[in-house]
C-alpha angles and dihedrals in degrees: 000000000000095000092045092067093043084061097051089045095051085043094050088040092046084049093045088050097053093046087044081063094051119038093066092071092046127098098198099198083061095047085049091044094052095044079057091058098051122126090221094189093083089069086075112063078037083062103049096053093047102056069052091066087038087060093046087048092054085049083055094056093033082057094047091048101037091103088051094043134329107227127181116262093234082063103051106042091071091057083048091053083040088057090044089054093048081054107055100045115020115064126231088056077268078171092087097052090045100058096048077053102051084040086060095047095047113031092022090234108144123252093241093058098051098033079066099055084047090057093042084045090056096049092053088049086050094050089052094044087050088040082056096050094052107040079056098049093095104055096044130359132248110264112260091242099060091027099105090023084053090052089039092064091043088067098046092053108046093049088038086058088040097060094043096045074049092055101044096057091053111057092145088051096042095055090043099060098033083055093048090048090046103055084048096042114029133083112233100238083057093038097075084050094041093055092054092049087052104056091040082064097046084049095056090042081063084097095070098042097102132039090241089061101046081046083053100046101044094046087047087060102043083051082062110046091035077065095047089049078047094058084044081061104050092044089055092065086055085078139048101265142058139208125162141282095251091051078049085059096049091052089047092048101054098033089059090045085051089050085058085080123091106251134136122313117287087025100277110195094357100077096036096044094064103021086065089039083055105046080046097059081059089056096252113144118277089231093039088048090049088047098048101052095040083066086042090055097044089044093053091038103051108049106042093039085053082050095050090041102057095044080046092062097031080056082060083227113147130196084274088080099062091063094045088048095054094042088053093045090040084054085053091049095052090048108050 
């Protein structure tokens, strides 16, 4: 419980830094003038591709379980919503842990095994995001403040995807040397369970095991995030300025890096802070940037947050479940 609350306070603390930042350069009559001024029609063809993107994004997840188990997509897009839901308001991006819940207690796929699609999910996120930043390098450059922690992730991605794909394509090595390290590591009475946690990941890393699937897998990706820059454009014509789609990618790209850090629930400050930066760097107004993507974050937050709430309760889950959800994933974690 204790860590628990370190982790709010350093999420909050991370989300106040980043609106401390901002709220200096603001002149808030002209934020609220300009919202005013907004043609809000334009939030609605932005929704419904995105819930197009939202259905790419559950293929995605249907392609990388379907050795485990192949489930219908109508049956999986509600535990998607559900994990969007988690996401957005409850912190931790406790999102990701309930839907691998609600996928066991529905579909009866271990945690393990679907904890491990999630992670490899949220590389491949990452690859496209970097992918973004840097077809869009020549036309406007990074802002000074994400530049290093922009090249940093991209470290981090590209040898976290190598040692999967790695391990993928070594079963037999893999078991061997886990096998090796647990009869010299590991007490009797944990060796049976972690066994068994061992093999549920190498299960859920199945997805990378052939060059086909990593090809799948990236250009779906690449499918969902192309329709959420294209709800960043619609939304833009929402206000009184342009820039193009590939700025559009940029801002996409670095706002979603930024979202990788722990901060309040619904990525307060970390998605506006850079999504306005970015936008300035473009030579949109400071107040019209921090209009429009207050609009872009509502309009991302609300209707897929109302989706997942409603499944969540339909699902007869309760708070309750978030807890039970990260105990069980923590076990696995421990374990492992």
């Amino acid at each position: 419980m204790k860590r628990q609350y370190i982790q709010l306070a350093v999420g909050f603390g991370i989300s106040a830094l980043f609106i401390y930042y901002l709220l200096p350069g603001l002149k808030l009559d002209e934020v609220a003038a300009t919202l005013r001024t907004a043609n809000y029609w334009w939030i609605v063809p932005g929704v419904a591709v995105y819930f197009i993107g939202l259905g790419a994004r559950t293929w995605r997840w249907h392609y990388m379980l379907r050795h485990l188990k192949p489930i219908p997509l109508n049956r999986l897009f509600p535990v998607v919503c559900i994990g969007y839901f988690g996401n957005n308001v409850y912190p931790f991006r406790a999102g990701e842990v309930i839907r691998s819940y609600v996928l066991k207690r529905k579909e009866a796929i271990p945690m393990a095994s679907s904890l491990t699609t999630v992670i490899i999910e949220r590389i491949f996120d990452g690859l496209v995001m970097i992918l973004f930043v840097f077809l869009a390098l020549p036309f406007a450059p990074i802002p000074a403040a994400y530049r290093q922690f922009v090249i940093l992730l991209t470290i981090i991605l590209v040898l976290a995807t190598a040692v999967f794909v790695w391990m993928a394509g070594r079963q037999a090595r893999m078991s061997q040397l886990y096998g090796w390290l647990a009869v010299r590591l590991l007490p009797p009475p944990v060796r049976s369970r972690a066994d068994d946690i061992f093999q549920r990941f190498m299960d859920g890393i199945q997805s990378l095991s052939s060059p086909r699937d990593i090809g799948m897998i990236f250009l779906t990706s690449v499918a969902v995030w192309l329709m959420e820059t294209v709800k960043y454009w619609f939304v833009m014509h929402a206000f009184d300025f342009n820039v193009s789609f590939l700025a559009l990618m940029l801002m996409n790209g670095i706002v979603n890096l930024a979202t990788t850090l722990p901060s309040a629930p619904g990525y307060l400050g970390t998605f506006d802070t850079p999504g306005i930066e970015t936008l300035v760097a473009y030579g949109v107004g400071r107040d019209l940037a921090a209009a429009y993507t207050a609009v872009l974050h509502v309009a991302l937050w609300v209707p897929v947050t109302a989706v997942g709430a409603w499944f969540f309760w339909r699902e007869q889950l309760t708070w309750g479940d978030f807890d039970a959800a990260k105990q069980e994933a923590g076990s696995v974690k421990e374990k492992r």
